[in-house]
C-alpha positions in Angstrom: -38.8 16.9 238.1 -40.0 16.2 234.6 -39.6 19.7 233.5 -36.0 19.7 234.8 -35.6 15.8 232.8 -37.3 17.6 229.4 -34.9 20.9 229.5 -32.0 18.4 230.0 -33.2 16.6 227.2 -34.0 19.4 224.7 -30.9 21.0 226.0 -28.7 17.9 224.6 -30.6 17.5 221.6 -29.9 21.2 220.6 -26.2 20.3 221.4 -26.2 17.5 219.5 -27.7 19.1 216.4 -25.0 22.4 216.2 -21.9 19.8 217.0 -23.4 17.2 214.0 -23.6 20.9 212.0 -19.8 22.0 213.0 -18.7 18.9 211.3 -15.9 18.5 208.1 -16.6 19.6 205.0 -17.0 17.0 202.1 -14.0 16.6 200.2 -13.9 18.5 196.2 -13.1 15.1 194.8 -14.6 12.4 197.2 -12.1 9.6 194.9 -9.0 9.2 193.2 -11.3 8.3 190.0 -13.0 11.6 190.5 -10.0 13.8 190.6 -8.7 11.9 187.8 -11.3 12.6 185.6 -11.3 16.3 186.3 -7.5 16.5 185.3 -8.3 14.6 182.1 -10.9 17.4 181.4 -9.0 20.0 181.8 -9.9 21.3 185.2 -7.3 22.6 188.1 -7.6 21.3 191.2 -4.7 23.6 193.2 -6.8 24.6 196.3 -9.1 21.7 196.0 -9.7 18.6 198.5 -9.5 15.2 197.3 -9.8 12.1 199.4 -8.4 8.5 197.8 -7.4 5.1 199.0 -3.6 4.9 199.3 -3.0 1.5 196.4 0.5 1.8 197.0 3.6 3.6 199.1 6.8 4.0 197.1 8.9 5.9 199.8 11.8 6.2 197.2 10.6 7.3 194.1 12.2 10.2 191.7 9.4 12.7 193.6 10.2 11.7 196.8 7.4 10.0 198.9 4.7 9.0 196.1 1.0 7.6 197.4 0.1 5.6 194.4 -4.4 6.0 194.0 -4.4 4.6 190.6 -2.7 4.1 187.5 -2.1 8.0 186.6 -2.5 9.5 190.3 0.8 10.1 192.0 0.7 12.3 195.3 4.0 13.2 196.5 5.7 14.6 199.1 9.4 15.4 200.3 8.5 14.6 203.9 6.9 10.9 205.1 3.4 11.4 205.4 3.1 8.3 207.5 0.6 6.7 205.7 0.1 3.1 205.0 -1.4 1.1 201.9 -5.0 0.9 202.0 -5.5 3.7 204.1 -8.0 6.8 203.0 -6.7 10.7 202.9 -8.1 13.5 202.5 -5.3 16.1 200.9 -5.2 19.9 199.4 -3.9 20.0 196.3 -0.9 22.8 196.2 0.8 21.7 192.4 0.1 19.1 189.8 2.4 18.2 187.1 2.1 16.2 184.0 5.3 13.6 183.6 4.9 10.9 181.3 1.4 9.9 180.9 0.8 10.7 184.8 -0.2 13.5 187.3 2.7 14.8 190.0 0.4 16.0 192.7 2.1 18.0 195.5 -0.2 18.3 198.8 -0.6 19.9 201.9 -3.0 19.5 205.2 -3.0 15.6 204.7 -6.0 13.9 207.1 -6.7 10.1 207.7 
C-alpha cells in the first residue's frame, strides 16, 4: 500500500512540474514604462509582447478604440477589445506610429 501511495505521489509531482513548465511566456515589455522607453530609444517592437495597465478607455477617439497606459502610449484598435480601466493586457504589437508627441500602437492576440 505505501508503494502504490509513493507512485501516486511521485506520479503527481512529475505532473505538476511539466504543467508549471508548459506555462506562458513572460511578456517582451513586462510595462507600459518599459515599452515606452524602448520606443524612445529607437527600438521596434512589431512582433513583440507588451503587458500594461489599461489608465484609461476612450472608445471614440480619432484611432478608434484607444487603451490609454500612460502619457505617450496609445493602443488602438478598430474593434472593442472589451477591456476596462485598470485592467492588465498582455498584447502583440502589429504597427506603431508616431502622431504628435505620442505612439499609435496597433495590436493583435490581446490577453487579460
Amino acid at each position: 500500500m505505501k508503494k502504490v501511495i509513493a507512485a501516486l505521489l511521485t506520479a503527481l509531482t512529475v505532473l505538476l512540474v511539466l504543467t508549471a513548465c508548459g506555462g506562458a511566456k513572460a511578456a517582451d515589455y513586462p510595462t507600459a514604462a518599459k515599452a515606452e522607453a524602448a520606443l524612445n530609444a529607437g527600438k521596434k517592437l512589431e512582433g513583440k509582447t507588451v503587458t500594461f495597465k489599461v489608465l484609461k478607455v476612450e472608445p471614440r477617439s480619432a484611432f478608434g478604440y484607444n487603451l490609454e497606459a500612460g502619457k505617450h502610449l496609445n493602443f488602438a484598435s478598430a474593434k472593442n477589445p472589451g477591456v476596462k480601466k485598470g485592467a492588465t493586457v498582455t498584447v502583440k504589437v502589429k504597427k506603431v506610429a508616431s502622431m504628435l508627441g505620442s505612439y499609435i500602437i496597433s495590436y493583435t492576440d490581446l490577453k487579460q
